[in-house]
C-alpha positions in Angstrom: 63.7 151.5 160.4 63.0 150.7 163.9 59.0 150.0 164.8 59.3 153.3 167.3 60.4 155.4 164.4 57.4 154.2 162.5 55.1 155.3 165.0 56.6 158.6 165.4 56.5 159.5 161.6 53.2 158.0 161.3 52.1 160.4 164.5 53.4 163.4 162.2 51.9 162.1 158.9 48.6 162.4 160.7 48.6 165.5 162.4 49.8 167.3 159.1 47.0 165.4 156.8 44.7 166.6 160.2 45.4 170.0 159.1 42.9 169.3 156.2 40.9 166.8 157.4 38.8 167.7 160.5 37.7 164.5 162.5 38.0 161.0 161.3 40.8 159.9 163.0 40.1 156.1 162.3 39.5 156.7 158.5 43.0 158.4 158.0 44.9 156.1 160.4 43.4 153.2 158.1 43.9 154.6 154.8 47.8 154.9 156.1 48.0 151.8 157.5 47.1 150.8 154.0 49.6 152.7 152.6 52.2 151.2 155.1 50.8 147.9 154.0 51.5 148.5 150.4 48.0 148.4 149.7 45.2 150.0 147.5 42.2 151.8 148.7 38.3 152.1 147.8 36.9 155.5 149.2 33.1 155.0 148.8 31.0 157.8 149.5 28.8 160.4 148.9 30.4 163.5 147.6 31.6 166.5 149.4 32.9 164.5 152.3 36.5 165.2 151.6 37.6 161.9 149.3 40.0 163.4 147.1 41.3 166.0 149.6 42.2 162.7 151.5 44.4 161.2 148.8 46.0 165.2 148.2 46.9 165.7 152.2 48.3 162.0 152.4 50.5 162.4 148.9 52.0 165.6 150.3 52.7 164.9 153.4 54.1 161.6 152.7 56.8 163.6 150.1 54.8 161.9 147.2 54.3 162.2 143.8 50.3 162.6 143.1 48.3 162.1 139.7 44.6 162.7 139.5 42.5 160.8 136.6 38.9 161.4 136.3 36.9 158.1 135.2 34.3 158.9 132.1 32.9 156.9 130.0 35.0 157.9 127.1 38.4 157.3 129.5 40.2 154.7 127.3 42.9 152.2 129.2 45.8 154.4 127.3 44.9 157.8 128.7 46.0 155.8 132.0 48.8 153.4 130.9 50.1 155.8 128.0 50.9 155.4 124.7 53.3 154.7 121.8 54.5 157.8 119.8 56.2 157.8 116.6 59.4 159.8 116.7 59.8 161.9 113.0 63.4 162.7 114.0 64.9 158.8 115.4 62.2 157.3 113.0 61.2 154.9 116.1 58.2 154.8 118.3 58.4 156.3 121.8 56.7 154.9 125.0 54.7 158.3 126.4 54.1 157.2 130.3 50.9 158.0 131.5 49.1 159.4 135.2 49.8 155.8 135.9 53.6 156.5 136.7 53.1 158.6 140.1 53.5 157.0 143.4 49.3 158.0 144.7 47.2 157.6 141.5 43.3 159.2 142.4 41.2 157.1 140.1 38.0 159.4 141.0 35.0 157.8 140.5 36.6 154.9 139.2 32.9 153.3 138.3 32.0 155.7 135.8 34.5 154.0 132.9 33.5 150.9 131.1 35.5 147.5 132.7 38.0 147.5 129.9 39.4 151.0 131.5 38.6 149.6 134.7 40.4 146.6 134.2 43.9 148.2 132.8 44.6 149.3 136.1 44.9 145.3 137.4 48.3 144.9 136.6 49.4 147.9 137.8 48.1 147.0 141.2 48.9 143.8 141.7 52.1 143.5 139.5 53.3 147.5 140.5 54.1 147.2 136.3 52.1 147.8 133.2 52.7 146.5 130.0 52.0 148.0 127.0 52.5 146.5 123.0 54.6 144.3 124.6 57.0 146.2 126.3 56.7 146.1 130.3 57.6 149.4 132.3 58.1 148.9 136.6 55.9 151.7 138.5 57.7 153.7 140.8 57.6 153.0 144.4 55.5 152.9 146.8 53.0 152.9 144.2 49.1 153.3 145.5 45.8 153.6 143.9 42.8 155.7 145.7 40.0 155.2 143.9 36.3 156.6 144.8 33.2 156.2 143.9 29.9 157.7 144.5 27.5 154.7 145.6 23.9 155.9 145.2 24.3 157.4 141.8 24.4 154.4 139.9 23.1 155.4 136.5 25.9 155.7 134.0 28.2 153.7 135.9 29.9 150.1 135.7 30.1 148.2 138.8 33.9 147.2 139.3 33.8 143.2 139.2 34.4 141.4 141.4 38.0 140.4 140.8 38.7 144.0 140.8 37.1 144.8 144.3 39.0 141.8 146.3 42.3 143.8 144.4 41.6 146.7 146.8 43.2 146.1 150.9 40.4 148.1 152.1 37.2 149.8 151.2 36.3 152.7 153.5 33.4 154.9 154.3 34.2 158.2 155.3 30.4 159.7 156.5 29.4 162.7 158.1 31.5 165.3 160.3 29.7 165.5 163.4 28.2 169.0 164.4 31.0 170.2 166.1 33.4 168.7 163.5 31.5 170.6 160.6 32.0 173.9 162.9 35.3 173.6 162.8 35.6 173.1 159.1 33.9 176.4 158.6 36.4 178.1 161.3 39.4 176.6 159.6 38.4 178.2 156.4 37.9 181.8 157.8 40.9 181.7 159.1 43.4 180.5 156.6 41.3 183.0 154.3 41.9 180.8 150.7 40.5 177.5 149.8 43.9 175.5 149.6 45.2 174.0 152.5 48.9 174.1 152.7 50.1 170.5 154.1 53.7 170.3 154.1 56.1 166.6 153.6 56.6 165.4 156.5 58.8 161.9 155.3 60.1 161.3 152.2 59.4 158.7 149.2 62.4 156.4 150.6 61.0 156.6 154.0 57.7 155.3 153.1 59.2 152.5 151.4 61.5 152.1 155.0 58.0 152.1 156.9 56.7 149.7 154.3 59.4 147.0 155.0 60.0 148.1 159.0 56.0 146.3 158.9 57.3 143.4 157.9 58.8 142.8 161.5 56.5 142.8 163.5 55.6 139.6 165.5 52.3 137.8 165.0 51.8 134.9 167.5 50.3 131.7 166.8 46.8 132.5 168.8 46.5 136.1 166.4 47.1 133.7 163.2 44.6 131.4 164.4 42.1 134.5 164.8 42.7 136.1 161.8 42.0 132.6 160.0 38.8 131.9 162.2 37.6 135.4 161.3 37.9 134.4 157.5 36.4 130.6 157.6 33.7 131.8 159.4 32.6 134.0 156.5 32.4 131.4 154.1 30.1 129.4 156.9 28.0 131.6 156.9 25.1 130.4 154.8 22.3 132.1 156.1 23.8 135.9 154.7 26.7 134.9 152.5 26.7 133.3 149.3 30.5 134.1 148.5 32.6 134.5 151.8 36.4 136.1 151.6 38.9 133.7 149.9 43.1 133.3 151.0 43.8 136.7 149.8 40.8 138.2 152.9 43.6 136.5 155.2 46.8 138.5 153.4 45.3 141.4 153.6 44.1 140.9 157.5 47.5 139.7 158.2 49.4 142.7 156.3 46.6 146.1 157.9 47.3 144.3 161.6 50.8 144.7 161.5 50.5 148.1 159.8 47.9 149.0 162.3 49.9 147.6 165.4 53.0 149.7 164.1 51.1 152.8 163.7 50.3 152.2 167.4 53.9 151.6 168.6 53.8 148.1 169.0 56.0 145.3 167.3 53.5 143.1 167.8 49.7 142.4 167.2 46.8 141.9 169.2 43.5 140.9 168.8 42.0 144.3 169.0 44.4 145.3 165.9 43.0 142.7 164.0 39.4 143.4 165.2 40.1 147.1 164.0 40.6 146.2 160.1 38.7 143.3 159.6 35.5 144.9 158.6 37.1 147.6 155.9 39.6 144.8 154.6 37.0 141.7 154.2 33.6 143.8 154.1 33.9 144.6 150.1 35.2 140.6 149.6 31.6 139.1 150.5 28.8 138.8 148.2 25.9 138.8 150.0 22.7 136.5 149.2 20.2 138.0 146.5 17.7 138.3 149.0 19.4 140.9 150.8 20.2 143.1 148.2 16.8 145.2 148.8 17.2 145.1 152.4 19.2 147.0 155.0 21.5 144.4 155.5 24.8 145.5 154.5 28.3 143.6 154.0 29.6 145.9 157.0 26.6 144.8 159.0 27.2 140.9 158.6 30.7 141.2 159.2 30.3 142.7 162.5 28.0 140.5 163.3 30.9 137.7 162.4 33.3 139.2 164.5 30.7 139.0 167.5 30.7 135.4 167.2 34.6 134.6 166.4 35.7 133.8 170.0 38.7 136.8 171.0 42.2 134.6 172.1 43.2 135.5 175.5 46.4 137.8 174.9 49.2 138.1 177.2 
């Protein structure tokens, strides 16, 4: 698939998923550049703002299969994987797939299980397989993980680890509709006079996965490469906020949501400015910031724009 196409199906994806979701352009062209990227995505937010109608509007219009699985406590790593099942009638055990095998998987409020449920999912989303008693089963494709979480209600929950955070391509905050935007929610709803909003495929699984490898040609020049690797050395120089800065895998994932981004735009190529556009949702959740800061307002969003302030901009012909 040619780079144009992909930037006229991605200009339909979004105004169908726009249907649902008033406002926050740059949220839903991120979350499918991510897709695009054959990445995962961290929604965290407060609730109400539209997280899992997000993940619902992108799976249908996309022509995708969607699964929802609620995180509990209780949630153990076979209600997601599935399970073994002895068969009376062949007198053998049966694999029963679980919400795992989709191609959108809404892991809402994925904090609230303990980090042996958290951790099942690891494979899955870094090896697109699972492998249960032994037996490995290949996840459709593209297969993508949403996962929320709520992050000022903190009791009951299990922070996801660290190993489990850099997994994620990005981590996005949705916030607020503006006044006018929240207007315009409440219009939409007297009008279409039911709560469901009806958001019709637009491409098809095979054309994702088209749009997936279409990213894979477009053109980074040496001066982008050298940014994108600035950007990430200088968050492990930075002493005075940092204690852990982003490792290779911060660079991947700058180098794969530029070329998605850039694509998305209609170009075969990326800028600077594509690279400046992700680098604070795909590196943010990858720094650990110094225990001093924890209790302050200092935020890994915050420090990383402050980064990208300093990182000098190539000049770009």
């Amino acid at each position: 698939m040619r780079i144009e196409k992909v930037h006229e199906k991605s200009e339909l994806i979004l105004k169908e998923v726009g249907k649902a979701i008033v406002g926050k352009e740059n949220v839903l062209k991120m979350l499918l550049a991510t897709i695009l990227a054959d990445g995962h995505v961290l929604i965290e937010d407060l609730p109400g703002l539209a997280k899992t109608l997000m993940a619902k509007s992108f799976a249908s219009a996309l022509g995708l299969e969607f699964r929802r699985v609620q995180f509990t406590p209780d949630l153990l790593p076979s209600d997601i994987l599935g399970v073994s099942v002895f068969n009376q009638k062949t007198l053998e055990f049966e694999f029963r797939r679980g919400p795992v095998f989709t191609n959108i998987l809404l892991a809402d409020e994925i904090n609230r299980s303990p980090p042996k449920t958290q951790s099942a999912l690891l494979e899955a989303m870094q090896e697109r397989q699972v492998t249960v008693e032994g037996n490995t089963y290949t996840l459709p494709k593209p297969f993508v993980v949403i996962a929320t979480q709520n992050p000022i209600e903190q009791e009951g929950t299990y922070p996801l680890p660290e190993a489990q955070l850099d997994r994620f391509l990005v981590r996005l905050r949705v916030g607020y509709p503006t006044r006018e935007q929240e207007k315009e929610i409440l219009r939409r709803r007297i009008e279409r006079k039911r709560e469901d909003v009806e958001i019709n495929p637009v491409v098809s699984a095979e054309e994702v996965t088209e749009m997936q490898r279409a990213i894979e040609d477009v053109y980074v020049s040496e001066p982008v490469l050298d940014y994108i690797v600035d950007i990430v050395i200088a968050t492990r120089n930075d002493r005075r906020s940092l204690d852990v800065g982003a490792s290779p895998r911060g660079s991947l994932a700058l180098l794969k949501l530029s070329r998605a981004y850039a694509a998305i735009n209609g170009r075969d190529y990326v800028i600077p400015d594509d690279v400046k556009a992700v680098a604070v949702p795909a590196l943010s959740h990858r720094l650990i910031l110094k225990r001093e800061l924890w209790y302050t307002r200092v935020s890994q969003e915050s420090v990383m724009e402050k980064i990208l302030e300093k990182v000098p901009v190539p000049k770009f012909e």
